[in-house]
Biopython code that builds the backbone (N, CA, C, O; Angstrom):
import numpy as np
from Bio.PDB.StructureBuilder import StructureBuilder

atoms = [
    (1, "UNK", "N", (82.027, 110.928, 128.727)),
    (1, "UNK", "CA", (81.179, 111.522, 127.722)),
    (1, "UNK", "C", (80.227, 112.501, 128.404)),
    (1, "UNK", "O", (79.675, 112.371, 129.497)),
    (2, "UNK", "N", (80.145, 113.598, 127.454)),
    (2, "UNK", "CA", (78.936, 115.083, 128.107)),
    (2, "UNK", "C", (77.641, 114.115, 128.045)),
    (2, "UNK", "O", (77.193, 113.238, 127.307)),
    (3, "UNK", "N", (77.305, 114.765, 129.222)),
    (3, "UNK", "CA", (75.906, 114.257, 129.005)),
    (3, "UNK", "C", (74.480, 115.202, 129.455)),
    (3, "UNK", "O", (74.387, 115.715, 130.571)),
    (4, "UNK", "N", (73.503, 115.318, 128.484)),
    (4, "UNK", "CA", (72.826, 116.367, 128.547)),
    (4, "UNK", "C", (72.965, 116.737, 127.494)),
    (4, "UNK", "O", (73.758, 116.377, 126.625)),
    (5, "UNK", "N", (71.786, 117.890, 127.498)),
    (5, "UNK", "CA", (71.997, 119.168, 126.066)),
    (5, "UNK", "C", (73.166, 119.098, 125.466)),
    (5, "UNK", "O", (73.022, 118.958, 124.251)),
    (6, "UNK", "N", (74.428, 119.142, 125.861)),
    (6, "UNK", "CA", (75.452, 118.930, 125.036)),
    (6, "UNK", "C", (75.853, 118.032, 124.605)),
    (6, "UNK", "O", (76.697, 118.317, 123.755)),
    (7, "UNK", "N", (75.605, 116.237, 124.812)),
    (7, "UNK", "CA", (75.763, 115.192, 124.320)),
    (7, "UNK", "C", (74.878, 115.012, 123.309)),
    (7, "UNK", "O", (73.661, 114.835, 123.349)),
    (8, "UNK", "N", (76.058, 115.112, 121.885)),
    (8, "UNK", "CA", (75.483, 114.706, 120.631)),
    (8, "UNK", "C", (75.796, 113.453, 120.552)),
    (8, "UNK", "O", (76.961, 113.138, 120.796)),
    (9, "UNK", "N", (74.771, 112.384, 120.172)),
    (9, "UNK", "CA", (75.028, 111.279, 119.129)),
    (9, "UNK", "C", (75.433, 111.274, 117.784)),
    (9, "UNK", "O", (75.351, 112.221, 117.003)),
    (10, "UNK", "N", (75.951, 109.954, 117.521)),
    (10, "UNK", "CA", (76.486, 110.395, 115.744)),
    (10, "UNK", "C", (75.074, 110.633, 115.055)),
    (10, "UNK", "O", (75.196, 111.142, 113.941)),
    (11, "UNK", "N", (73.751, 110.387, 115.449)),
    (11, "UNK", "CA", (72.909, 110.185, 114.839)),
    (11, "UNK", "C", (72.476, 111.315, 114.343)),
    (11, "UNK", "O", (71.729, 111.395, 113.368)),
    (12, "UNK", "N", (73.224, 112.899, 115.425)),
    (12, "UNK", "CA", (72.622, 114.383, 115.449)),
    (12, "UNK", "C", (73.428, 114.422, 113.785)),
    (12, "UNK", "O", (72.813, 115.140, 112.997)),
    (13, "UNK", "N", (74.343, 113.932, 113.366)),
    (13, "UNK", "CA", (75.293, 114.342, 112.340)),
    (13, "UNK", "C", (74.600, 113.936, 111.201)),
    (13, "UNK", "O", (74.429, 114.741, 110.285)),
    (14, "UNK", "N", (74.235, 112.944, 111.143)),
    (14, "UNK", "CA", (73.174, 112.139, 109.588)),
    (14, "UNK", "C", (73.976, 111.049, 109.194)),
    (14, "UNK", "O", (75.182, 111.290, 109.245)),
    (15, "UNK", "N", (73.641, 109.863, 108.797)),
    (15, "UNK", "CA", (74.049, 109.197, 108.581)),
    (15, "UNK", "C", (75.580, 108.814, 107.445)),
    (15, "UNK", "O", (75.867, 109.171, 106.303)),
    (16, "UNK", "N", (76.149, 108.086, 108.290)),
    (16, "UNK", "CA", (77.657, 107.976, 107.835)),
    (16, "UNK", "C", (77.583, 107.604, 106.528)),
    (16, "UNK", "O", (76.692, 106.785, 106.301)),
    (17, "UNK", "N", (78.061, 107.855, 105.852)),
    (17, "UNK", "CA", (78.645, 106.880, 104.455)),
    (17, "UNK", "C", (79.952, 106.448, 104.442)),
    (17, "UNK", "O", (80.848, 107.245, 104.719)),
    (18, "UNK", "N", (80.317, 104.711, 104.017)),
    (18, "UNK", "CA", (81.396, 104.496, 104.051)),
    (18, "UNK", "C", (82.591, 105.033, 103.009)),
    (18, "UNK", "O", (82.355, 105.430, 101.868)),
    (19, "UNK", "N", (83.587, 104.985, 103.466)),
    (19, "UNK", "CA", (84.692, 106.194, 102.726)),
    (19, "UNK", "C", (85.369, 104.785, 101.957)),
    (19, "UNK", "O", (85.962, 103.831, 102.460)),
    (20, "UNK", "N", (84.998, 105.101, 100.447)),
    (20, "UNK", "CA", (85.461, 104.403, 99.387)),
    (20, "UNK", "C", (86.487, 105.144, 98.805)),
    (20, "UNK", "O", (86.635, 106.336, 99.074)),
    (21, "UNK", "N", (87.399, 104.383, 97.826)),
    (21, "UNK", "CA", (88.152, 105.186, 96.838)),
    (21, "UNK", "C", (87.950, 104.415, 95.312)),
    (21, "UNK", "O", (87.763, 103.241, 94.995)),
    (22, "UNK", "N", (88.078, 105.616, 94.583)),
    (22, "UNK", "CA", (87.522, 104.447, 92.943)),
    (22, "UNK", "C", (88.497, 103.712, 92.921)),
    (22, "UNK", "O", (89.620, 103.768, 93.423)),
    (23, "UNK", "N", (87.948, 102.978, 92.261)),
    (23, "UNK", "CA", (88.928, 102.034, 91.511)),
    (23, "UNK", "C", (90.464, 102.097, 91.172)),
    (23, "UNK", "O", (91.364, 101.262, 91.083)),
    (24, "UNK", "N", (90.332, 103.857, 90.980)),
    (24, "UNK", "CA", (91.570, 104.274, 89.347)),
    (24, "UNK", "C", (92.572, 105.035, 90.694)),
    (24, "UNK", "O", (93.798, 105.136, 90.654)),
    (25, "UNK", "N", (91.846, 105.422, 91.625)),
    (25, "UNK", "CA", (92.661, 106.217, 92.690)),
    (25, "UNK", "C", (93.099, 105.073, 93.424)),
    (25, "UNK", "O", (94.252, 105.270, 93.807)),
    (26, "UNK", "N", (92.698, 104.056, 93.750)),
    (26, "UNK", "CA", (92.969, 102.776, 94.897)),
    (26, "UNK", "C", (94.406, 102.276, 94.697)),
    (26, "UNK", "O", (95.218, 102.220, 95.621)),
    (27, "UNK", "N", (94.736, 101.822, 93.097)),
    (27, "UNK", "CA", (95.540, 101.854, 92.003)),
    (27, "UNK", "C", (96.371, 102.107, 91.451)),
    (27, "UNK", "O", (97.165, 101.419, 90.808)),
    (28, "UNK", "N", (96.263, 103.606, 91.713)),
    (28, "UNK", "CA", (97.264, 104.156, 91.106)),
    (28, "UNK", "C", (99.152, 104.106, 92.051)),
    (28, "UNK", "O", (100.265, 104.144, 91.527)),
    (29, "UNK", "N", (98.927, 104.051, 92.913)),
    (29, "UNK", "CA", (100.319, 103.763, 93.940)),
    (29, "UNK", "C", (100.212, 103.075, 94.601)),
    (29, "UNK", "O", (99.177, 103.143, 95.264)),
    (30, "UNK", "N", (101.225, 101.882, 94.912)),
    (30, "UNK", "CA", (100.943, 101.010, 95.867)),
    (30, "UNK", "C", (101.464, 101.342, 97.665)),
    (30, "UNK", "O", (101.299, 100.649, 98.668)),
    (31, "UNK", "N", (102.130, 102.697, 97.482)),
    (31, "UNK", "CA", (102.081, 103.256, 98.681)),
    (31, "UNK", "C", (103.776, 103.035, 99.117)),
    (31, "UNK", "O", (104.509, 102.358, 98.397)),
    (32, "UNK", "N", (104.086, 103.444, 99.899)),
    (32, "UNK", "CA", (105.803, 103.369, 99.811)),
    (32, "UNK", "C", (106.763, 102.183, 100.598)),
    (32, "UNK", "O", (106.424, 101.956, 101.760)),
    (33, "UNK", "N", (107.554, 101.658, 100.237)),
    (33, "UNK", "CA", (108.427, 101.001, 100.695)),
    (33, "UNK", "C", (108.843, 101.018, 102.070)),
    (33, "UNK", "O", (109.602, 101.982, 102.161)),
    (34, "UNK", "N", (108.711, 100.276, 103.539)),
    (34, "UNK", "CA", (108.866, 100.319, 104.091)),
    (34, "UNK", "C", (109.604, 98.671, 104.786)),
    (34, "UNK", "O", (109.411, 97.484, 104.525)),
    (35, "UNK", "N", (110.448, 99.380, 105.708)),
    (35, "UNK", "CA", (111.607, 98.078, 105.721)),
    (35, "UNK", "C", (112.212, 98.793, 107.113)),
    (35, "UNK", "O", (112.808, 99.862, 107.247)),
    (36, "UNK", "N", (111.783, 97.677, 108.193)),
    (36, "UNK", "CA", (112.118, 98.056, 110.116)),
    (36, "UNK", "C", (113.258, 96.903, 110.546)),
    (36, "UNK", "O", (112.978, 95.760, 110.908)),
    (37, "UNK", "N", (114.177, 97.285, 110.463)),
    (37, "UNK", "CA", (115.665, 96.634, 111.320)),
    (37, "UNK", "C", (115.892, 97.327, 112.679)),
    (37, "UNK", "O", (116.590, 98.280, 113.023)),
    (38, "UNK", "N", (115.066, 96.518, 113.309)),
    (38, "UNK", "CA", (115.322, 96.643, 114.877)),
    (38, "UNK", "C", (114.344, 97.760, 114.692)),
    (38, "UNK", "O", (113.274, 97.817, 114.086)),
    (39, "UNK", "N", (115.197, 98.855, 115.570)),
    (39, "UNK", "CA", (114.778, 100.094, 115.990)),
    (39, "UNK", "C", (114.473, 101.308, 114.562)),
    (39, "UNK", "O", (113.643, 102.194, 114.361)),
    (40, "UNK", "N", (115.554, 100.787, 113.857)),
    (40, "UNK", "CA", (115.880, 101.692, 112.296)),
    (40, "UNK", "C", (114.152, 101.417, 111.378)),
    (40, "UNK", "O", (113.508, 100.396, 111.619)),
    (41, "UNK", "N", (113.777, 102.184, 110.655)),
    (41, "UNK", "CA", (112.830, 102.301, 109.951)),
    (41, "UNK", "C", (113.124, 102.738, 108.544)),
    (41, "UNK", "O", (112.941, 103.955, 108.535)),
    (42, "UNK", "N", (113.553, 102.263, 107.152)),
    (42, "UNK", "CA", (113.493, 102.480, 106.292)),
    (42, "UNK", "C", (112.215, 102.830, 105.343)),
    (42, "UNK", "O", (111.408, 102.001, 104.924)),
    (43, "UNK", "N", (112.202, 104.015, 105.132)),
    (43, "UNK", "CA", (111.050, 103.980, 103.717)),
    (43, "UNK", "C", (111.658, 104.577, 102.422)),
    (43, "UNK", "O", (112.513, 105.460, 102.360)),
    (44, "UNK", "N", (111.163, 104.044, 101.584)),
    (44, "UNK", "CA", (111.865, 104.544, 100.326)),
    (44, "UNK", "C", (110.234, 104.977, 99.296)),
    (44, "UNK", "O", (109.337, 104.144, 99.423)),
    (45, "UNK", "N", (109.985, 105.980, 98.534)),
    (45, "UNK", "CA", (108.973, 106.433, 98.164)),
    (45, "UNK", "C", (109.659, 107.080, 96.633)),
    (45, "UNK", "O", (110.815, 107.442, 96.413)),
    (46, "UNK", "N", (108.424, 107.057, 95.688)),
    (46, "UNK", "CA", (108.612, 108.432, 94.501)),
    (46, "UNK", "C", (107.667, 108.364, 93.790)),
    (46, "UNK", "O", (106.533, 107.892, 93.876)),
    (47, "UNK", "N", (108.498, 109.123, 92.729)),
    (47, "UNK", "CA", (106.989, 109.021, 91.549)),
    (47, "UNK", "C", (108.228, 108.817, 90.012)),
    (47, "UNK", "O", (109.279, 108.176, 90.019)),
    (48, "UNK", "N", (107.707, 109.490, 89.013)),
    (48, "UNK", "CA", (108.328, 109.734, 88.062)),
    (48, "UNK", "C", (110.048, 109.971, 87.801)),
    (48, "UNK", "O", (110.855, 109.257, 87.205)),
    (49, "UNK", "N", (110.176, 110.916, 88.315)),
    (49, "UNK", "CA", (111.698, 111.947, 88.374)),
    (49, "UNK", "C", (112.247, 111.908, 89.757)),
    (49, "UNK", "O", (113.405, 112.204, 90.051)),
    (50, "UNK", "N", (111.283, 111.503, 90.612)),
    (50, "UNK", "CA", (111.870, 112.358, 92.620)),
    (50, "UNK", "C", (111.786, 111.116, 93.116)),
    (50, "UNK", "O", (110.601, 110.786, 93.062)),
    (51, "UNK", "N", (112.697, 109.931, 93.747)),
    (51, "UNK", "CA", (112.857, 109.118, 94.708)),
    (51, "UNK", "C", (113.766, 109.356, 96.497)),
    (51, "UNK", "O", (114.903, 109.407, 96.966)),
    (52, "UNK", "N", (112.235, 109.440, 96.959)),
    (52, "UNK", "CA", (112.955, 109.956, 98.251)),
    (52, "UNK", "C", (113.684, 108.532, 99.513)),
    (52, "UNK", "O", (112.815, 107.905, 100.116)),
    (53, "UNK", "N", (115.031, 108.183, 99.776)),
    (53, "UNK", "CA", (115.132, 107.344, 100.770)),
    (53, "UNK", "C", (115.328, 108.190, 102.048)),
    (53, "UNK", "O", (116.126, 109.099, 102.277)),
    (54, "UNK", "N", (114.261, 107.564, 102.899)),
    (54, "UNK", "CA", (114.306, 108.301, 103.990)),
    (54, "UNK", "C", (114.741, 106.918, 105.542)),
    (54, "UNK", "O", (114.074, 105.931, 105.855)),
    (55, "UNK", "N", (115.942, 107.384, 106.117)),
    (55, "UNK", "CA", (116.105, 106.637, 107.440)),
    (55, "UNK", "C", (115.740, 107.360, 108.424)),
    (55, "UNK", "O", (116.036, 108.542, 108.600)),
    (56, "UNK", "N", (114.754, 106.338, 109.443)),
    (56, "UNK", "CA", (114.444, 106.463, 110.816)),
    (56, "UNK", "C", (114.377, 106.006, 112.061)),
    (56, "UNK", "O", (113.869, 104.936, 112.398)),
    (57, "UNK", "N", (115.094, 107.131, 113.050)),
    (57, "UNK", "CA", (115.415, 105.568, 113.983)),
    (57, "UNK", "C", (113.990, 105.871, 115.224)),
    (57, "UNK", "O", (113.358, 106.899, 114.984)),
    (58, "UNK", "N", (113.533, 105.080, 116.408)),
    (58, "UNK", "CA", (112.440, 105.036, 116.959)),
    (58, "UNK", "C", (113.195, 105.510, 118.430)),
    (58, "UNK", "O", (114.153, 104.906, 118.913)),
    (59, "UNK", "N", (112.760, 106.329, 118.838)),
    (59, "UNK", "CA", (113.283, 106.475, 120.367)),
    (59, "UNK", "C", (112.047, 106.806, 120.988)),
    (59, "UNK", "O", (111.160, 107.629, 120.765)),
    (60, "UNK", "N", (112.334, 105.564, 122.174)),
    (60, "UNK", "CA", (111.213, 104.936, 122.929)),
    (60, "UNK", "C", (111.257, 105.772, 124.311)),
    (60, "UNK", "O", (110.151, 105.664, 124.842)),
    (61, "UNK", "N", (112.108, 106.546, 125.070)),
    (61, "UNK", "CA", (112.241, 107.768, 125.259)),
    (61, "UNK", "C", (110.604, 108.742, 125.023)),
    (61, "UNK", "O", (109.909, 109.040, 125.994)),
    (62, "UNK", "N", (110.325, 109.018, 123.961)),
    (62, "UNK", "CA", (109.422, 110.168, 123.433)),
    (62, "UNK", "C", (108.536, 109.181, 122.477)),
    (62, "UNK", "O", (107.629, 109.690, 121.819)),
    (63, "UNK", "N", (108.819, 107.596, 122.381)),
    (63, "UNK", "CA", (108.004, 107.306, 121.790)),
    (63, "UNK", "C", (107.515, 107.558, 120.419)),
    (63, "UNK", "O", (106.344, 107.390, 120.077)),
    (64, "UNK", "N", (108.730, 108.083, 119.439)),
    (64, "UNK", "CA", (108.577, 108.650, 118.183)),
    (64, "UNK", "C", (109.893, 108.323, 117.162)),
    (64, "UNK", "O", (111.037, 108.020, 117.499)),
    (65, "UNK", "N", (109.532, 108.431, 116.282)),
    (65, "UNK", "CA", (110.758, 108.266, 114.782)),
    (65, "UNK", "C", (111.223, 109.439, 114.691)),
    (65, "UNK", "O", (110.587, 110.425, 114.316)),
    (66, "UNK", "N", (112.555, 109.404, 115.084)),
    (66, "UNK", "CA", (113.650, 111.135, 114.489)),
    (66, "UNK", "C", (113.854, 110.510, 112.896)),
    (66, "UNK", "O", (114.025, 109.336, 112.569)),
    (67, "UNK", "N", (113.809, 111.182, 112.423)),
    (67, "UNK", "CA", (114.374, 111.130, 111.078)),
    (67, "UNK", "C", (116.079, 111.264, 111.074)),
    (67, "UNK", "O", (116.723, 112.136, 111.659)),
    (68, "UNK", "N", (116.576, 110.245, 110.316)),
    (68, "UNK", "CA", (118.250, 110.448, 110.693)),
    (68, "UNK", "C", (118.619, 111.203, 109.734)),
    (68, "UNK", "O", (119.104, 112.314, 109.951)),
    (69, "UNK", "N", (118.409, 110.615, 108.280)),
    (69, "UNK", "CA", (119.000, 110.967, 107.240)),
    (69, "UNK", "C", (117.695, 111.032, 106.092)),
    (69, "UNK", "O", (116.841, 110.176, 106.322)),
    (70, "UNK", "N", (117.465, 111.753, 105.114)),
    (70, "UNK", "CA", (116.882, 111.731, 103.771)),
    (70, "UNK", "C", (117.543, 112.199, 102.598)),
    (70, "UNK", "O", (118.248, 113.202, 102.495)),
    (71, "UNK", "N", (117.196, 111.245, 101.602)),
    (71, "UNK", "CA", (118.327, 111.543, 100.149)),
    (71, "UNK", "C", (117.203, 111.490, 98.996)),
    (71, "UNK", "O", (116.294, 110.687, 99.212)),
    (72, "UNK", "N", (117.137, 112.220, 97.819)),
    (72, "UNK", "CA", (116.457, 111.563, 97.025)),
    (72, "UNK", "C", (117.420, 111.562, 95.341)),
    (72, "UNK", "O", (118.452, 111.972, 94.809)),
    (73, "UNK", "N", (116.509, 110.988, 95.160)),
    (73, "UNK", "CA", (117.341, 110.489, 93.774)),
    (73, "UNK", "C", (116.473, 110.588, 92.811)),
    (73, "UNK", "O", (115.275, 110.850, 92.921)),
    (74, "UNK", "N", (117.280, 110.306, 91.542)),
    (74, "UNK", "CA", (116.274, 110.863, 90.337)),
    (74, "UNK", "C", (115.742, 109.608, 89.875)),
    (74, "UNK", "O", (114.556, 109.679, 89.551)),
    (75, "UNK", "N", (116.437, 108.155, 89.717)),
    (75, "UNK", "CA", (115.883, 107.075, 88.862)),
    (75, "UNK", "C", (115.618, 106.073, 90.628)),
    (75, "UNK", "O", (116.156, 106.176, 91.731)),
    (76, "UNK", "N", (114.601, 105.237, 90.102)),
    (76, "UNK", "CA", (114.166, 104.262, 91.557)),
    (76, "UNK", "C", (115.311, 103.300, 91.867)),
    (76, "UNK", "O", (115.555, 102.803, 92.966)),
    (77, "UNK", "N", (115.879, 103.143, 90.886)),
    (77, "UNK", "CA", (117.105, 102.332, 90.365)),
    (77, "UNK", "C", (118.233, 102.404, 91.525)),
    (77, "UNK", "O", (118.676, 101.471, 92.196)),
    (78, "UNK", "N", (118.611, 103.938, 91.577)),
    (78, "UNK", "CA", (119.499, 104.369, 92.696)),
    (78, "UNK", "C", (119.389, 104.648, 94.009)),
    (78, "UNK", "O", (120.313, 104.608, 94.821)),
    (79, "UNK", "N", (117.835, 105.038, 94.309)),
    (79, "UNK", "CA", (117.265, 104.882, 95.342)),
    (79, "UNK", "C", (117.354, 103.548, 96.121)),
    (79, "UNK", "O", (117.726, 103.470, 97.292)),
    (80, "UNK", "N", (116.885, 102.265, 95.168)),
    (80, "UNK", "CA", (116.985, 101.260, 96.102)),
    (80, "UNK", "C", (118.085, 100.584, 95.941)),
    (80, "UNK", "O", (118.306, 99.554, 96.578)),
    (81, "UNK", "N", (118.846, 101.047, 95.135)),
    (81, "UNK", "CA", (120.440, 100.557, 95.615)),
    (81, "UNK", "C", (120.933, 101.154, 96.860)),
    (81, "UNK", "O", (121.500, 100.541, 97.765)),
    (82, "UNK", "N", (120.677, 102.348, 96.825)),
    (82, "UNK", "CA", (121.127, 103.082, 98.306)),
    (82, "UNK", "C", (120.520, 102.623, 99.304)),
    (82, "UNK", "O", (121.125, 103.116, 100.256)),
    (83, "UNK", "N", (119.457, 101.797, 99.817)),
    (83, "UNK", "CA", (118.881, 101.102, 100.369)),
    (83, "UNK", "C", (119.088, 100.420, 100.687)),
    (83, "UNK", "O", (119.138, 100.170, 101.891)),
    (84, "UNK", "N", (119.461, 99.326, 99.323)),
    (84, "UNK", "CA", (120.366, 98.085, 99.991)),
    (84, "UNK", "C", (121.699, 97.784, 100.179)),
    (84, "UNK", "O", (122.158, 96.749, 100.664)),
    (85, "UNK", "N", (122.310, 98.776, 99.754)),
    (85, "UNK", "CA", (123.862, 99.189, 100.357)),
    (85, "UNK", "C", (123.789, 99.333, 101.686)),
    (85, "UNK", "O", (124.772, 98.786, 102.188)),
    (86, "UNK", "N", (122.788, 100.015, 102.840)),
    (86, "UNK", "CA", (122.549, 100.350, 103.677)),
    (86, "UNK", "C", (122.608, 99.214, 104.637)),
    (86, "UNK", "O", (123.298, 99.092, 105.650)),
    (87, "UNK", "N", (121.604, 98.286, 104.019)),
    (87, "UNK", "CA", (120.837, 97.094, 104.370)),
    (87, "UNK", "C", (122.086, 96.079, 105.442)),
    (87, "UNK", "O", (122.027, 95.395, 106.464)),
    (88, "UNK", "N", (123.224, 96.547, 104.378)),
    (88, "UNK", "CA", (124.608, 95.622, 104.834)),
    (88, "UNK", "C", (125.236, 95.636, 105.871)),
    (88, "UNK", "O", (126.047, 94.794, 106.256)),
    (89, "UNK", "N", (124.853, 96.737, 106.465)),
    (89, "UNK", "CA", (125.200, 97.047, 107.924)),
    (89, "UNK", "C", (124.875, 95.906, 108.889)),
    (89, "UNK", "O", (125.697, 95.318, 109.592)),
    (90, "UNK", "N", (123.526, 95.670, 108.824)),
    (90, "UNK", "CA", (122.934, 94.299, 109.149)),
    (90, "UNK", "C", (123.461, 93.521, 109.463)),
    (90, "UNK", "O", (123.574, 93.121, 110.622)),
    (91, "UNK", "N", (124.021, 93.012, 108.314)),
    (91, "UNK", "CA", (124.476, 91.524, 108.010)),
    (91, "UNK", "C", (123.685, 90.948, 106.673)),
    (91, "UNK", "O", (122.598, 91.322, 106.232)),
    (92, "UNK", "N", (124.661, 89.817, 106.114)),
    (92, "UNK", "CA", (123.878, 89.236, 104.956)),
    (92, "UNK", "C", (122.680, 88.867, 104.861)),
    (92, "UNK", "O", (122.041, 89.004, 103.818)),
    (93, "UNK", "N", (122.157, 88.298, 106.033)),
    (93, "UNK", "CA", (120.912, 87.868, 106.436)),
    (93, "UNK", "C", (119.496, 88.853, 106.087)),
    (93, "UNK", "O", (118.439, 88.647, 105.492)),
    (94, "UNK", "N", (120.192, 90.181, 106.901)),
    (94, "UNK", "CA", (118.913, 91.318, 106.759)),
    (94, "UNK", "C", (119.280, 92.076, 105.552)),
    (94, "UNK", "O", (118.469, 92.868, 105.073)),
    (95, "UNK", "N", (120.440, 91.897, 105.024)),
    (95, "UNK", "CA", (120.485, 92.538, 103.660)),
    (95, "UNK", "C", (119.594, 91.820, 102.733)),
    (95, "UNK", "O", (119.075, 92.496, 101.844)),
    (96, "UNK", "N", (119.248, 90.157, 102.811)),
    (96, "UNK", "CA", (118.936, 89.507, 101.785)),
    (96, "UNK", "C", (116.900, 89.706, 102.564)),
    (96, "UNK", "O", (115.940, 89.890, 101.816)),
    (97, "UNK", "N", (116.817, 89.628, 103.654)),
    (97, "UNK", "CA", (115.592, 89.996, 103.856)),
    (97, "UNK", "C", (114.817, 91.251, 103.356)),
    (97, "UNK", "O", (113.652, 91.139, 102.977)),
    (98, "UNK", "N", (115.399, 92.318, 103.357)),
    (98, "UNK", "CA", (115.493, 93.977, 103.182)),
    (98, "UNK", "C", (115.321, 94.109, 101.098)),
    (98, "UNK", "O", (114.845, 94.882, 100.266)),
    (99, "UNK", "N", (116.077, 92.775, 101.149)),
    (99, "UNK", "CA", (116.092, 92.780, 99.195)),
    (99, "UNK", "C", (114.937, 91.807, 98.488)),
    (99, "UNK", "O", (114.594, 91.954, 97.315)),
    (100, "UNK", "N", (114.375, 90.763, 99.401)),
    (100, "UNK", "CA", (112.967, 90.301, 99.001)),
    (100, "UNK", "C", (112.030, 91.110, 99.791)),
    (100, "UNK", "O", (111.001, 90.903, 99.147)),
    (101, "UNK", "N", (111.731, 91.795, 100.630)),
    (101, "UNK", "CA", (110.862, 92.515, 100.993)),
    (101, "UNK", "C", (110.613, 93.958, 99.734)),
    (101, "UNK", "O", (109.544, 94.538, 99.547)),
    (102, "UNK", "N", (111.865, 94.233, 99.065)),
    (102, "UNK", "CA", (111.650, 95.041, 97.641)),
    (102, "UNK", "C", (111.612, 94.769, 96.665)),
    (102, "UNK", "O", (111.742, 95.395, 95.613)),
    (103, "UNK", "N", (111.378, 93.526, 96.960)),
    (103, "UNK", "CA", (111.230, 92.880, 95.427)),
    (103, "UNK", "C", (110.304, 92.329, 95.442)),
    (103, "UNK", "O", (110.020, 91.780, 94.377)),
    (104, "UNK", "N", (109.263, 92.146, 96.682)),
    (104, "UNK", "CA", (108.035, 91.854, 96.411)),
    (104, "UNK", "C", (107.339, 93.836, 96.322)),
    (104, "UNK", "O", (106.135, 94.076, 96.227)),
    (105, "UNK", "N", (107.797, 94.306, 96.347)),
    (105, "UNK", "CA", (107.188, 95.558, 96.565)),
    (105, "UNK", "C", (107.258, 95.972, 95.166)),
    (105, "UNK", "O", (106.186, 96.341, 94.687)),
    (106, "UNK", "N", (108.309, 95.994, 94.388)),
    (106, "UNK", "CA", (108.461, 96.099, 92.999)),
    (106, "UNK", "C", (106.991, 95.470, 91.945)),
    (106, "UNK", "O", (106.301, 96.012, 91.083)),
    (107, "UNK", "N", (106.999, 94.193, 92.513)),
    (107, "UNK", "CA", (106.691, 93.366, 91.111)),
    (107, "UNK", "C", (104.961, 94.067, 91.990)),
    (107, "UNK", "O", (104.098, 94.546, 91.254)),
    (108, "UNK", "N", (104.793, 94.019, 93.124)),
    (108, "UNK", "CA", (103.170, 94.678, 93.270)),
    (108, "UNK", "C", (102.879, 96.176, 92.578)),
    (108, "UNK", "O", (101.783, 96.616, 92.232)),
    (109, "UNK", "N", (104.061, 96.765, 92.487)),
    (109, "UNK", "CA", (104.506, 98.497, 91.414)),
    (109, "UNK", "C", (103.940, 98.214, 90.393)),
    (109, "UNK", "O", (103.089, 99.025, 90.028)),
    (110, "UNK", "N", (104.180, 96.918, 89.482)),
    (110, "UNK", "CA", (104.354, 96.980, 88.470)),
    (110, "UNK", "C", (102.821, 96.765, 88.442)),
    (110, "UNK", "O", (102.087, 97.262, 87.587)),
    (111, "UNK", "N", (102.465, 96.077, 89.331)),
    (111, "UNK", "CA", (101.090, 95.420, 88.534)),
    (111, "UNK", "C", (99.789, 96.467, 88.918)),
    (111, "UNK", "O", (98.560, 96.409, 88.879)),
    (112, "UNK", "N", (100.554, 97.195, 89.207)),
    (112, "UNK", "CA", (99.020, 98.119, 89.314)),
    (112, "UNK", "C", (99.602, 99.676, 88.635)),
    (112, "UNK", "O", (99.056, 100.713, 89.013)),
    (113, "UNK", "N", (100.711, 99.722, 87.645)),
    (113, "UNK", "CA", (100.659, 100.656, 86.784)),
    (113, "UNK", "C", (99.884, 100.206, 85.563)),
    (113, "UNK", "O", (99.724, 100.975, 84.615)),
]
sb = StructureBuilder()
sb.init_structure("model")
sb.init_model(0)
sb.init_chain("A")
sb.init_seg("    ")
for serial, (resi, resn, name, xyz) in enumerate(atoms, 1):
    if name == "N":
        sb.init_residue(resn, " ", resi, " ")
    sb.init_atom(name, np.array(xyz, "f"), 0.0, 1.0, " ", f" {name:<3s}", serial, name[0])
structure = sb.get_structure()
């Protein structure tokens, strides 16, 4: 840390306020679907009309997610079928993990529309 004339404290800035969100914004999305097999990173996201499934794999190499593949779809319906079609690669095991991990994600959708 500078120190001297150029070392500011947070105190030079004025006092912080904590970063809230209302109520109605907190709410409104519960934020997107995410589902990690091994190295692979699934998220699945949308809104209304646009469901995006996006696969990612992690290379530890560079320490980052390449994006492999992204698809989107029009109903959520087909989105997370394509998801869990995917899932099967796995095995039954992480297919059936991959399908309660969206189905608790669902019924939390619902309850905060």
């Amino acid at each position: 840390m500078p120190t001297g004339a150029a070392a500011k404290s947070n105190d030079d800035f004025g006092p912080r306020q904590p970063a809230t969100l209302s109520p109605r914004c907190a709410r409104e999305h519960p934020g997107p679907f995410a589902w990690q097999d091994g190295r692979r990173l699934w998220i699945l996201d949308g809104g209304e009309t646009d469901w995006v499934l996006a696969e990612l794999l992690f290379d530890p190499q560079s320490c980052r997610y390449l994006e492999i593949r992204r698809a989107s779809y029009r109903w959520p319906r087909e989105a997370a079928g394509a998801l869990l079609g995917r899932t099967f690669v796995g095995g039954r095991r992480r297919a059936e993990e991959a399908a309660r991990g969206l189905a608790v994600w669902v019924v939390r959708s619902e309850l905060v529309r």
